[in-house]
GUDO-643018 format. One line per field, with one value per atom (N, C-alpha, C): residue in three letters; atom name; x, y, z. Coordinates in steps of 0.1 Angstrom, whole numbers, plus 5000, padded with zeros to 4 digits. Layout:
GUDO-643018
res: c(Ala:...) .
atom: c(CA:...) .
xx: c(X:...) .
yy: c(Y:...) .
zz: c(Z:...) .
END
This chain:
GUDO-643018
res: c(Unk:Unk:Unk:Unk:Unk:Unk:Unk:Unk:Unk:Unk:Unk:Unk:Unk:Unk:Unk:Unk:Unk:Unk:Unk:Unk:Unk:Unk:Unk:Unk:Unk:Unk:Unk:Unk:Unk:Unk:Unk:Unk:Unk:Unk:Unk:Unk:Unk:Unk:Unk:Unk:Unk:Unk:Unk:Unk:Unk:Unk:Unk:Unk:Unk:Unk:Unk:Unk:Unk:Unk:Unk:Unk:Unk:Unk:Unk:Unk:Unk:Unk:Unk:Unk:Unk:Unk:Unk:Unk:Unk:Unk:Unk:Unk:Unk:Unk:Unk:Unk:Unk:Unk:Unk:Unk:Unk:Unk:Unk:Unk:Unk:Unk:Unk:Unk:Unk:Unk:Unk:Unk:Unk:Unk:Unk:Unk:Unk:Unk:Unk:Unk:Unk:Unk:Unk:Unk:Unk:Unk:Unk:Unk:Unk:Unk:Unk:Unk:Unk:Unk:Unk:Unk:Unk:Unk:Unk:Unk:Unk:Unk:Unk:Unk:Unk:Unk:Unk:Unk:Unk:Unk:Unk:Unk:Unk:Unk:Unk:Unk:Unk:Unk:Unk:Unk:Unk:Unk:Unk:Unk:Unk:Unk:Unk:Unk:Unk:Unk:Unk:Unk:Unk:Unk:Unk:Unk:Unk:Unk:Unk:Unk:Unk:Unk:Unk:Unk:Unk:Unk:Unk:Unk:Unk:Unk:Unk:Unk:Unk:Unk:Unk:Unk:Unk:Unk:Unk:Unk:Unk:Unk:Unk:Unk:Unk:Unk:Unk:Unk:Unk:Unk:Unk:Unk:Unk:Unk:Unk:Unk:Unk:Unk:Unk:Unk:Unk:Unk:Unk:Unk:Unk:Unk:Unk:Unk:Unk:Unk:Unk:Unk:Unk:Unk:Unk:Unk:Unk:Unk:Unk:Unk:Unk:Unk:Unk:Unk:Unk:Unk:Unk:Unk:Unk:Unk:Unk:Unk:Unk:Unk:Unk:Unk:Unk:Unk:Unk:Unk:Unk:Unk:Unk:Unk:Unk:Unk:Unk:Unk:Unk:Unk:Unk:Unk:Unk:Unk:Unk:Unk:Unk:Unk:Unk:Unk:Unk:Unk:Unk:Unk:Unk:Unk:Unk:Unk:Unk:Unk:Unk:Unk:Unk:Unk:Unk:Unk:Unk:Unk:Unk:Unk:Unk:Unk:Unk:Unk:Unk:Unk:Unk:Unk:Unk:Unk:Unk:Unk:Unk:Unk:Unk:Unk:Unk:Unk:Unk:Unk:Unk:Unk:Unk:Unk:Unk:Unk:Unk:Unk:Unk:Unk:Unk:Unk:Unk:Unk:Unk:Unk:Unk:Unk:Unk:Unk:Unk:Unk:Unk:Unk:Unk:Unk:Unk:Unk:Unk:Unk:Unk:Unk:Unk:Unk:Unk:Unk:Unk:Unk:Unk:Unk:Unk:Unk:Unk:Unk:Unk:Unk:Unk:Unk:Unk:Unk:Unk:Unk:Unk:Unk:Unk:Unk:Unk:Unk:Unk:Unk:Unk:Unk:Unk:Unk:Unk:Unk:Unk:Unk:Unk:Unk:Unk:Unk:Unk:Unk:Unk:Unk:Unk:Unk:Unk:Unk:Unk:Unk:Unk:Unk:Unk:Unk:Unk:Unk:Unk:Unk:Unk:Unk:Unk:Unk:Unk:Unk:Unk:Unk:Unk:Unk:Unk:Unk:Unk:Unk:Unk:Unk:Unk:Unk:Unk:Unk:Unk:Unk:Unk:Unk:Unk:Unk:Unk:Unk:Unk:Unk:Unk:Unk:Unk:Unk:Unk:Unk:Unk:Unk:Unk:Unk:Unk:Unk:Unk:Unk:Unk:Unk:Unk:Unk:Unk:Unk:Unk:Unk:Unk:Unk:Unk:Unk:Unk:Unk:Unk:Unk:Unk:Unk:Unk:Unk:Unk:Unk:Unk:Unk:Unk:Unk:Unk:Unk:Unk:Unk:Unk:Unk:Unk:Unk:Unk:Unk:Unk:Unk:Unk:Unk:Unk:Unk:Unk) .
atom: c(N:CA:C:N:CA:C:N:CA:C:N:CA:C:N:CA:C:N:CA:C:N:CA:C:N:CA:C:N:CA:C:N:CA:C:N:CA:C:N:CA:C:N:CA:C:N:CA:C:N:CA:C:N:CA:C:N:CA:C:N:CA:C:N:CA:C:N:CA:C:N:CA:C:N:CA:C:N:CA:C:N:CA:C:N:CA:C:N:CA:C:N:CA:C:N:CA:C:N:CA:C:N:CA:C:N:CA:C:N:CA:C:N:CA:C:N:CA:C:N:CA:C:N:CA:C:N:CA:C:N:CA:C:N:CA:C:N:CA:C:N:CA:C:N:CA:C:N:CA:C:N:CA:C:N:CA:C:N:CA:C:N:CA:C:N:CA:C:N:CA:C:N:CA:C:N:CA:C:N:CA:C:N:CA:C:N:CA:C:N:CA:C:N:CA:C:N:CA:C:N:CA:C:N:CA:C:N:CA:C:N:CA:C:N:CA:C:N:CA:C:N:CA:C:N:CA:C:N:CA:C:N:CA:C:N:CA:C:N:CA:C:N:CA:C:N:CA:C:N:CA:C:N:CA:C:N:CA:C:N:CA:C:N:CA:C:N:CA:C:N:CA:C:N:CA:C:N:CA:C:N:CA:C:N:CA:C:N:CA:C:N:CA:C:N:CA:C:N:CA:C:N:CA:C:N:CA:C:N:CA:C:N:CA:C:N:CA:C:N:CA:C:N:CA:C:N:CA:C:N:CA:C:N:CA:C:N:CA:C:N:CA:C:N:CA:C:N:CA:C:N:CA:C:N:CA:C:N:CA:C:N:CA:C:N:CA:C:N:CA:C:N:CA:C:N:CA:C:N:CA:C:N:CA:C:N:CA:C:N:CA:C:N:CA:C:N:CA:C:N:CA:C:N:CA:C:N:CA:C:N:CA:C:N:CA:C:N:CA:C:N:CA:C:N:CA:C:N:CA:C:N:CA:C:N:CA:C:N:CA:C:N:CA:C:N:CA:C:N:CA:C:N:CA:C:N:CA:C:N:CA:C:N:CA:C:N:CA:C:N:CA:C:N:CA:C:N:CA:C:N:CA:C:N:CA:C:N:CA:C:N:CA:C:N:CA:C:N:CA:C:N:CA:C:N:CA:C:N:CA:C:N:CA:C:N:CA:C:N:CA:C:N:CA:C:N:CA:C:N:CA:C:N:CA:C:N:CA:C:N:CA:C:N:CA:C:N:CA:C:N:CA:C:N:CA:C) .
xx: c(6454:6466:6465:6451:6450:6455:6449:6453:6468:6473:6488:6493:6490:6499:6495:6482:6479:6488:6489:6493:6507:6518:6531:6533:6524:6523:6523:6511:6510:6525:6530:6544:6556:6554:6565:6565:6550:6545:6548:6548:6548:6562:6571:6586:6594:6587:6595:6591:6578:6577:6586:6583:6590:6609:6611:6624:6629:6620:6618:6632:6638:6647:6661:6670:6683:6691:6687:6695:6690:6699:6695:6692:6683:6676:6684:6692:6696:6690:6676:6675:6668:6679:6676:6685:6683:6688:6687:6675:6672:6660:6664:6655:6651:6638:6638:6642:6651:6656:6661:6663:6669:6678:6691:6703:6709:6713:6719:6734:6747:6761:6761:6765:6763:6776:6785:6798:6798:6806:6796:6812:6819:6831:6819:6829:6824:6813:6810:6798:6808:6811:6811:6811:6792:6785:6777:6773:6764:6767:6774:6777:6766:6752:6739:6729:6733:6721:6713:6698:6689:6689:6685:6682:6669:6664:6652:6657:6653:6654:6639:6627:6616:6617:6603:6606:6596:6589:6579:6567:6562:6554:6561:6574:6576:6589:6593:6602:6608:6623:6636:6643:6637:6648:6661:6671:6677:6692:6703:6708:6724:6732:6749:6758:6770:6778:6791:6797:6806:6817:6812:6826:6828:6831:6840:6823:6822:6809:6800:6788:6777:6764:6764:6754:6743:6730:6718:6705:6701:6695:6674:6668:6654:6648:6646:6635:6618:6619:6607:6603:6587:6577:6578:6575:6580:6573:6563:6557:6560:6570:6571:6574:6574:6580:6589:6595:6608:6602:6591:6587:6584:6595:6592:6590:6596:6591:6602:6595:6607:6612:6627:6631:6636:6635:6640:6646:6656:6667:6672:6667:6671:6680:6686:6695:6694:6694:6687:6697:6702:6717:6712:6719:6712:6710:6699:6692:6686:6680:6677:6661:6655:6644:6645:6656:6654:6663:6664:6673:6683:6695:6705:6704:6700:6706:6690:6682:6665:6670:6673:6672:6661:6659:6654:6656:6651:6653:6647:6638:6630:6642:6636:6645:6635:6645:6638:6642:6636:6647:6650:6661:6666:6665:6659:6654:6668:6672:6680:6672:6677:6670:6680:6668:6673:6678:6682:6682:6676:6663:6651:6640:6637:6631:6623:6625:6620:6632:6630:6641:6634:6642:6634:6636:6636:6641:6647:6662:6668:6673:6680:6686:6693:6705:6716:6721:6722:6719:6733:6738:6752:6742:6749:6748:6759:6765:6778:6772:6777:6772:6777:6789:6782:6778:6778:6764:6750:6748:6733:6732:6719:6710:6714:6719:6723:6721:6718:6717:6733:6740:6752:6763:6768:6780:6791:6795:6807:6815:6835:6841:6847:6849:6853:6841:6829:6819:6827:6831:6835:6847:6857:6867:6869:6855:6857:6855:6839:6835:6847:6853:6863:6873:6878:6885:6875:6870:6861:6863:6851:6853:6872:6878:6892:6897:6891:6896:6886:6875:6868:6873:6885:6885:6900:6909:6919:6923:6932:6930:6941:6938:6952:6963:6973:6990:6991:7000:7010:7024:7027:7039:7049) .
yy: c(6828:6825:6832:6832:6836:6847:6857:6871:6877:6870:6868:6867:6858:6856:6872:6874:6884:6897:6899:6913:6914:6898:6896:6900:6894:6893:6912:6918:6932:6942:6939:6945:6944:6930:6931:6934:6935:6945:6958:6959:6976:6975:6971:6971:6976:6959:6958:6970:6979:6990:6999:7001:7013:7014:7003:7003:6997:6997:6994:6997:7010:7016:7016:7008:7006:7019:7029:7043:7054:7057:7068:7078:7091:7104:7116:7122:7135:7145:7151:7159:7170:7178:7185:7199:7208:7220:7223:7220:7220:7233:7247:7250:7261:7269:7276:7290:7294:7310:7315:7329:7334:7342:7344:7348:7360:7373:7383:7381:7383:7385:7400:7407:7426:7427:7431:7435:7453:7455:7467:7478:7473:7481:7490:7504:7512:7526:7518:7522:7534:7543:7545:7549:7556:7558:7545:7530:7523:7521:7523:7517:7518:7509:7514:7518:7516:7517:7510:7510:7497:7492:7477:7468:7464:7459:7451:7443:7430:7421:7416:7419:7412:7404:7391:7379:7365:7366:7354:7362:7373:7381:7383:7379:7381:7393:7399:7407:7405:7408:7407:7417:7427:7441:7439:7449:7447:7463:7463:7472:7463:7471:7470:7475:7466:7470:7473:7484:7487:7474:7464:7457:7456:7445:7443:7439:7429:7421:7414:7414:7410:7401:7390:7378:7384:7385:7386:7375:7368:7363:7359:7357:7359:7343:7338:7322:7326:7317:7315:7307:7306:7294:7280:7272:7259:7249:7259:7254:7263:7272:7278:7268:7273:7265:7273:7265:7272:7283:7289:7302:7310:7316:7326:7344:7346:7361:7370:7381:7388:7391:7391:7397:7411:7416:7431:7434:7444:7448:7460:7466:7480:7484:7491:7498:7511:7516:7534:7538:7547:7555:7561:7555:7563:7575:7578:7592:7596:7590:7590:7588:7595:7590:7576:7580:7576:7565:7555:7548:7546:7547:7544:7534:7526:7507:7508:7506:7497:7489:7477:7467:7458:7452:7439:7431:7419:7410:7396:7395:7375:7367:7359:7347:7334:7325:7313:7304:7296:7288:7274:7272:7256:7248:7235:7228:7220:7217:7216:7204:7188:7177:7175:7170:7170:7155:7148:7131:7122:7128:7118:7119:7121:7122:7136:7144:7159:7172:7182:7190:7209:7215:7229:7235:7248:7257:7270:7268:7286:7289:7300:7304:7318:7317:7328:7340:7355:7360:7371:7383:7392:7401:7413:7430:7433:7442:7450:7461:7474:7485:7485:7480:7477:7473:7456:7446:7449:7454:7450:7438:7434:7424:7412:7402:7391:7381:7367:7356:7351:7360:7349:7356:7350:7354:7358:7372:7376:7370:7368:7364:7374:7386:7389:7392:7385:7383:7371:7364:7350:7350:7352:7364:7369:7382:7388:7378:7368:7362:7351:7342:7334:7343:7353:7361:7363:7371:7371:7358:7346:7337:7331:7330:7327:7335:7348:7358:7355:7349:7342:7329:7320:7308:7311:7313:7317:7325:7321:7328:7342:7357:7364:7361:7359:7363:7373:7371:7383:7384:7393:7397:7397) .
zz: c(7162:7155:7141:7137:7120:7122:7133:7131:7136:7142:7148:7129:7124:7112:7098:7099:7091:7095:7108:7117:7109:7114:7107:7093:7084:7069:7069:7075:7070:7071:7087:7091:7078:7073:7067:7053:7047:7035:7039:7047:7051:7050:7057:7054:7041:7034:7023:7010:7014:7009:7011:7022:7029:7019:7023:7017:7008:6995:6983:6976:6979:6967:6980:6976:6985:6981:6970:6968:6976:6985:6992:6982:6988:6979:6983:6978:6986:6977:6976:6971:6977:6991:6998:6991:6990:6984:6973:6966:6951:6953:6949:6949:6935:6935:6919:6926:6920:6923:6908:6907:6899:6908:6897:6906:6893:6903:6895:6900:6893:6901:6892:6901:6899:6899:6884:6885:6891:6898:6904:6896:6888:6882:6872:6875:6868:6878:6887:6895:6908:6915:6927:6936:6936:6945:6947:6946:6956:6968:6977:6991:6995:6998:7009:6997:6986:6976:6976:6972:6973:6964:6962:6950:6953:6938:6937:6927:6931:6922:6917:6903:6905:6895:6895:6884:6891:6884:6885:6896:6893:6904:6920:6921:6931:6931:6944:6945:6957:6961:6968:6969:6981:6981:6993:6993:7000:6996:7001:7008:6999:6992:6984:6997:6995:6999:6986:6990:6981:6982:6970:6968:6954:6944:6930:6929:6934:6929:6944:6935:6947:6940:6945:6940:6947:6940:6946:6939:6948:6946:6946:6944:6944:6941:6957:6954:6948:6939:6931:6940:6937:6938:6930:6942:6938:6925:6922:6913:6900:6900:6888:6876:6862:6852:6844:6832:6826:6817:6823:6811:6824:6823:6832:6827:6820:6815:6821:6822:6824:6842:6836:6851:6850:6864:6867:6872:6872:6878:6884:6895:6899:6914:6906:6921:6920:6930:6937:6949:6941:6952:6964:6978:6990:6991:6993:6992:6977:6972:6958:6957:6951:6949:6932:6925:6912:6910:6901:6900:6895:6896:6887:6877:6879:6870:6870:6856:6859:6845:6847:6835:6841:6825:6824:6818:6811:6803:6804:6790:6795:6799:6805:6813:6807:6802:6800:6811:6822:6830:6829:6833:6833:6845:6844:6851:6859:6871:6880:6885:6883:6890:6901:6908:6924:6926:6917:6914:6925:6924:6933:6925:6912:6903:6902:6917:6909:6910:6910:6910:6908:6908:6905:6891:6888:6879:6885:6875:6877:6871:6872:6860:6864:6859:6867:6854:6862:6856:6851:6849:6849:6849:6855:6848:6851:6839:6838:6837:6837:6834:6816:6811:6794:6787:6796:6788:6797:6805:6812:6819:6816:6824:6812:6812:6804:6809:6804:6808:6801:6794:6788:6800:6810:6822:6814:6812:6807:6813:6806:6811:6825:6824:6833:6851:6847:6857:6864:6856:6862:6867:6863:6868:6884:6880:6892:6906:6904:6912:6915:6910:6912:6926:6918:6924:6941:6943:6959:6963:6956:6964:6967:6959:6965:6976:6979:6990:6999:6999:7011:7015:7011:7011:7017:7010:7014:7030:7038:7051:7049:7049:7054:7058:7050:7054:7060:7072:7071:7074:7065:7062:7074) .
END
């Protein structure tokens, strides 16, 4: 019987742990990246140019399509912190050995809580061809991007 009653007692310690906090946690999509939005005005030979995005020892290549603007983005390590150093920025016209665009710029990052008490760091980035690599989003960056995403959201009329 003792142990019948201990077994009960342990179950329901285990319980009333388990579900200690009646607030659910949603802190699924929190993660550390740095992000470039590439105004690509001005530019037009990239269609199929390469990019590199590097930044926190890591790098993220990949392949432009000719449009207004293009987000690219680069996941950090989850254990990075808000001193990250510099990031880099290059695009290289198809058939090129050389690069068109090589910016850089330090990046300090901002911490993004996942409101389950931890969260990541990131930090988002512009290149225009007359500001560069910038952490401050010109207005017409914001602009452009508003503009795309409303033409991805929006369905075709026709006339």
């Amino acid at each position: 019987m003792r142990l019948t009653v201990l077994a009960a007692v342990s179950v329901v310690a285990m319980t009333a742990s388990a579900c200690s906090s009646s607030k659910p946690c949603a802190g699924v999509g929190v993660t550390s990246q740095i992000g470039v939005m590439f105004l690509q005005r001005g530019y037009t030979d990239l269609a199929g140019a390469s990019y590199e995005l590097c930044a926190g020892g890591r790098c993220g290549k990949g392949h432009l399509a000719q449009e207004d603007i293009t987000r690219i983005s680069l996941r950090l390590p989850d254990d990075v912190d808000e001193h990250l150093g510099t990031v880099r920025f290059r695009v290289t016209p198809k058939g090129s050995n050389h690069p068109r665009i090589d910016a850089s710029t330090d990046v300090k990052l901002t911490r993004q809580p996942d409101g389950c008490g931890g969260g990541a760091y990131s930090e988002g980035l512009a290149f225009t061809k007359e500001g560069g690599l910038t952490t401050k989003i010109p207005p017409s960056v914001r602009a452009a991007w508003r503009k795309h995403l409303e033409s991805l959201a929006s369905p075709s009329e026709s006339s």
